[in-house]
C-alpha positions in Angstrom: 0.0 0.0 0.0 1.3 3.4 -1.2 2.6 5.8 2.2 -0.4 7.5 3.9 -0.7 11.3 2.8 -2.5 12.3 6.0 0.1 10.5 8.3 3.1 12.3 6.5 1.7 15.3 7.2 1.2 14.4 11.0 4.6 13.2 11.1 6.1 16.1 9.3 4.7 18.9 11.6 5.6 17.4 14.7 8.8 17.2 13.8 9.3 20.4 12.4 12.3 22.4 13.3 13.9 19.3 14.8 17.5 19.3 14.6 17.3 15.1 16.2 17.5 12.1 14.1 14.7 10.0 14.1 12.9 7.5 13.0 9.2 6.5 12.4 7.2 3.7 11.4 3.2 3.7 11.4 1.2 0.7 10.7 -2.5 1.0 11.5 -4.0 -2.7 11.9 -7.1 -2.1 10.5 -6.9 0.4 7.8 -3.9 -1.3 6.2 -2.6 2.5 6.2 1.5 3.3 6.9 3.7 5.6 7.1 7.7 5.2 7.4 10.5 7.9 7.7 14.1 6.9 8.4 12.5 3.5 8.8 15.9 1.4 8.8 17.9 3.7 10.5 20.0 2.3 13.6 19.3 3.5 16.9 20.9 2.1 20.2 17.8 0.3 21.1 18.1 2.0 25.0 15.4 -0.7 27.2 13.6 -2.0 23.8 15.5 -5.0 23.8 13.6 -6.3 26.8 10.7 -6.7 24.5 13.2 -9.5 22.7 14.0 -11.1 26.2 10.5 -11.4 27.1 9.5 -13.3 24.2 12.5 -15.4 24.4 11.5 -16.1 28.1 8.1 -17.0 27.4 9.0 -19.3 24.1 11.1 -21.2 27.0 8.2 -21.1 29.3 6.0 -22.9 26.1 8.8 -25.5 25.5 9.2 -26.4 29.0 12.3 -24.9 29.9 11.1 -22.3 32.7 8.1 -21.3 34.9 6.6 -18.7 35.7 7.7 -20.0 39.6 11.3 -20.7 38.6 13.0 -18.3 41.1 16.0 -17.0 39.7 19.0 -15.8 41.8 22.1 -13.9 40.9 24.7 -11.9 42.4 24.5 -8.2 41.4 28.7 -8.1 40.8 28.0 -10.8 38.9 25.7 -9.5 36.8 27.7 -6.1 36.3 30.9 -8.1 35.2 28.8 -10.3 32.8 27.1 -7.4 31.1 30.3 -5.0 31.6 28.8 -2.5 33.4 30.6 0.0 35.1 31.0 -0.3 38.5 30.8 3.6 38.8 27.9 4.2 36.9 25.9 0.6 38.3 22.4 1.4 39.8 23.3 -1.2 42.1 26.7 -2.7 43.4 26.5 -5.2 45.5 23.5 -7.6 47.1 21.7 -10.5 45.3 19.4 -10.2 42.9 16.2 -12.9 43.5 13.1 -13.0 41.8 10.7 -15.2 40.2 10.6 -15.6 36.5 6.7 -14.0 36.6 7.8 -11.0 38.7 11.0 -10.5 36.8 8.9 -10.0 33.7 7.0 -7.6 35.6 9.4 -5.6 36.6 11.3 -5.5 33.4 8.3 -4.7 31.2 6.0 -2.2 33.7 9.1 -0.6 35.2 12.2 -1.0 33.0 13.8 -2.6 35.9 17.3 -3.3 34.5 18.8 -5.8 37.2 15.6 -7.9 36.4 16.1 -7.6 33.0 20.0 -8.4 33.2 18.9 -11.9 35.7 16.5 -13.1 32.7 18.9 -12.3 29.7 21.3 -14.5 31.4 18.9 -17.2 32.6 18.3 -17.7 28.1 21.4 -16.2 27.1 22.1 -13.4 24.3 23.0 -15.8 22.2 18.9 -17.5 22.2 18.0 -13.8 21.7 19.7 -13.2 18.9 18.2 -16.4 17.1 15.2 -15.2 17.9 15.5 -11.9 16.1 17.1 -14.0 13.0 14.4 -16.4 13.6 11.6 -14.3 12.9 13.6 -11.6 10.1 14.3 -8.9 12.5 17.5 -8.5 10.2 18.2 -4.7 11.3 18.4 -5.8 14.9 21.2 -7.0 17.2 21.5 -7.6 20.8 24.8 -6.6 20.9 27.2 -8.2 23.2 30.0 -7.5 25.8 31.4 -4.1 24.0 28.1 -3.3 21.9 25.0 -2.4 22.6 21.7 -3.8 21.1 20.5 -2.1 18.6 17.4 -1.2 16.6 15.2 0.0 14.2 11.6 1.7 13.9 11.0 -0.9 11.2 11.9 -3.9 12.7 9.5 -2.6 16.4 6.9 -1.8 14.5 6.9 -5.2 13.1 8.2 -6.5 16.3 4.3 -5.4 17.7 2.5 -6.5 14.7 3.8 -9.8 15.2 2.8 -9.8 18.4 -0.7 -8.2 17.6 -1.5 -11.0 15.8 -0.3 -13.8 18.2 3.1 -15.0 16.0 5.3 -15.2 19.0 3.3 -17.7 20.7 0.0 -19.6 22.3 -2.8 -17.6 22.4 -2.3 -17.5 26.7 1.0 -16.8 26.3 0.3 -13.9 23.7 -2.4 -12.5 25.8 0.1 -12.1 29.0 2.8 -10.5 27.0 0.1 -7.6 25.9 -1.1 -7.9 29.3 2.6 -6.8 30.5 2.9 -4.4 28.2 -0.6 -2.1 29.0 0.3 -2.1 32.5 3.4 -0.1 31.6 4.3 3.0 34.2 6.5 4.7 32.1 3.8 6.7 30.3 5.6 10.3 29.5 6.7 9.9 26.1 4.5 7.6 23.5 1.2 7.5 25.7 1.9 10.8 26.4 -0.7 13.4 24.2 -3.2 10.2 23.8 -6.8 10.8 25.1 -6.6 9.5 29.3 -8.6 6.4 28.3 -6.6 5.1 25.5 -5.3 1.7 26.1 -2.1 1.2 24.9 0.5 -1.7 24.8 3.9 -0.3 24.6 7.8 -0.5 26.2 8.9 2.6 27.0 
């Protein structure tokens, strides 16, 4: 389908007299209309790559290899050496890190939480994350590794949530908690941000 008119011109005025870089991919569901702009650009993918960890937890939830129970336990120096994170910058230092695989999740996707996030990316590995982005032709994204951050493209998210829309990425159940996750988001100041108060939205911040 040809690029929406009406979108473009959205786009365009708000981001008039930008000096950023950005990029922007609409896809509306039900109209079949879209709009891209700097669509394969690469951005550092900042806490968007816990979208890709929380698939790749629940596909090992559906084959068997976690539960939503599994309590998970790591040591927070641990966790900063693995993901070479500075020890001056680190949100946290020392202590243990010990959650459940469900309130993990939670924290990661509602809150951002980074310690929960780093706990379940080591529980599947990068290396399962990244086949799940080749698996399902997310071809512009990377999760990076010890001295490169993940990153991302509008294309490849806005694909990443049509996918997801429409229940790819798992059982029905499985697809239903992920969205679930996803509108209970507290981080509401940028996308959600101008929407009308009673629009429900599924989004990582």
């Amino acid at each position: 389908m040809p690029q929406s008119d009406g979108l473009k011109k959205v786009v365009d005025k708000s981001l008039l007299g930008t000096t950023a870089d950005y990029g922007v991919a609409i896809i509306n569901l039900k109209t079949g209309e879209e709009y891209f702009y700097n669509e394969h650009k690469k951005f550092d993918s900042a806490s968007l790559y816990k979208l890709w960890v929380m698939v790749t937890i629940y596909k090992w939830i559906d084959e068997g290899k976690l539960t939503l129970d599994k309590v998970l336990t790591e040591d927070v120096k641990t966790l900063n050496d693995r993901f070479k994170i500075d020890e001056e910058t680190a949100e946290q230092k020392e202590g243990t890190v010990s959650l459940s695989v469900k309130d993990a999740l939670n924290l990661m996707i509602t809150k951002s939480d980074n310690y929960a996030s780093l706990l379940l990316a080591l529980t599947v590995r990068l290396a399962q994350i990244q086949l799940f982005l080749d698996e399902y032709g997310f071809t512009d994204s990377k999760i990076g590794g010890v001295n490169a951050l993940p990153t991302t493209t509008a294309s490849d998210i806005a694909i990443f949530f049509t996918k997801l829309y429409k229940g790819e990425f798992g059982n029905s159940q499985n697809t239903t908690e992920m969205m679930t996750l996803l509108k209970r988001q507290v981080l509401n100041e940028k996308l959600p941000k101008n929407l009308p108060a009673n629009t429900v939205i599924a989004h990582k911040t």
